[in-house]
C-alpha positions in Angstrom: 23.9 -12.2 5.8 24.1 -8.3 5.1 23.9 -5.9 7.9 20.9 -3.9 7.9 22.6 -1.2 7.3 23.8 -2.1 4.3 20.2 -2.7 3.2 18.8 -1.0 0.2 15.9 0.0 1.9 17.5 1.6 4.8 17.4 5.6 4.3 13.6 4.9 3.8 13.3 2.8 6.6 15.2 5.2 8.7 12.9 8.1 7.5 9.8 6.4 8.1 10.7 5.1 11.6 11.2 8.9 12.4 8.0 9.5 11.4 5.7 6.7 13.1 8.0 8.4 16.5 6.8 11.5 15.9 3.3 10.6 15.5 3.4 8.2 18.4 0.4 5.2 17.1 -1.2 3.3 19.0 -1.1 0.6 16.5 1.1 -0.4 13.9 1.2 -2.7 10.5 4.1 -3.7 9.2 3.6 -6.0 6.0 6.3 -7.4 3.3 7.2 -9.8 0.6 10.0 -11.8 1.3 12.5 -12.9 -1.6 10.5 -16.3 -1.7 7.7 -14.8 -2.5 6.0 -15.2 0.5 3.8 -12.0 2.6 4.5 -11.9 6.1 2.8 -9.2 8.4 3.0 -8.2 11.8 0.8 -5.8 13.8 1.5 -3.8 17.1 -1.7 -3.3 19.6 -3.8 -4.3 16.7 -7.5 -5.7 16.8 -9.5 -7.7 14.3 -11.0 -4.1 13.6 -7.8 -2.4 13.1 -6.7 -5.1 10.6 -10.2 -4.8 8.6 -8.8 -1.2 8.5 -5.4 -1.1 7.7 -6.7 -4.2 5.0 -9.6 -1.5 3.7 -7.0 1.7 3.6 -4.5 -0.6 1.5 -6.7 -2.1 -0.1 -8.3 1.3 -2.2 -4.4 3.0 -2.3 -3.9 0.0 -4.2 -7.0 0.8 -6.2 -6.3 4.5 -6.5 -2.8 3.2 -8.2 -4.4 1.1 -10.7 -6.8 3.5 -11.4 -4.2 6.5 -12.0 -1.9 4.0 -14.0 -4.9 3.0 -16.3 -6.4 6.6 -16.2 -6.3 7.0 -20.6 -7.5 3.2 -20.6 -10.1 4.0 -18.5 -11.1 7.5 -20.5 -11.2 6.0 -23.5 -13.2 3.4 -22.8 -15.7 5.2 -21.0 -16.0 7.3 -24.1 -16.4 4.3 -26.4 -19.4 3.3 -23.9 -21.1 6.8 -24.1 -20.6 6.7 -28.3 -22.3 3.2 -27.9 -25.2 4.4 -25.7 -26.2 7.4 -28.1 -25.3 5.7 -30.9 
């Protein structure tokens, strides 16, 4: 078993640790796909309100991705719809 160190992941890890102690939260998510494919998450201090939360803030950054990533996709289709509704 590798050291976590020796983790790819580490630096980041290690930068973003520094960061949740400067901000001191009073909850925390910590979510991840392990190499079987599985999710696992954990939560710190969390309620079933802060978990509809941290879901609802994932949930649209994963939206705002998508969206961004289709962005032409999405222009050119909306453009084919207005040509379609005049037309």
């Amino acid at each position: 078993m590798a050291k976590l160190t020796e983790r790819p992941y580490v630096e980041w890890l290690e930068d973003f640790l520094q960061k949740l102690d400067s901000l001191d939260p009073p909850q925390i998510l910590i979510a991840f796909k392990k190499q079987d494919g599985e999710y696992m998450t954990g939560y710190y201090n969390c309620n079933a309100f802060d978990k509809a939360h941290f879901a609802a803030e994932i949930s649209a950054d994963a939206m705002l991705g998508l969206a961004l990533a289709n962005a032409d996709l999405i222009k050119q289709r909306a453009e084919e719809m207005e040509a379609e509704n005049d037309g």
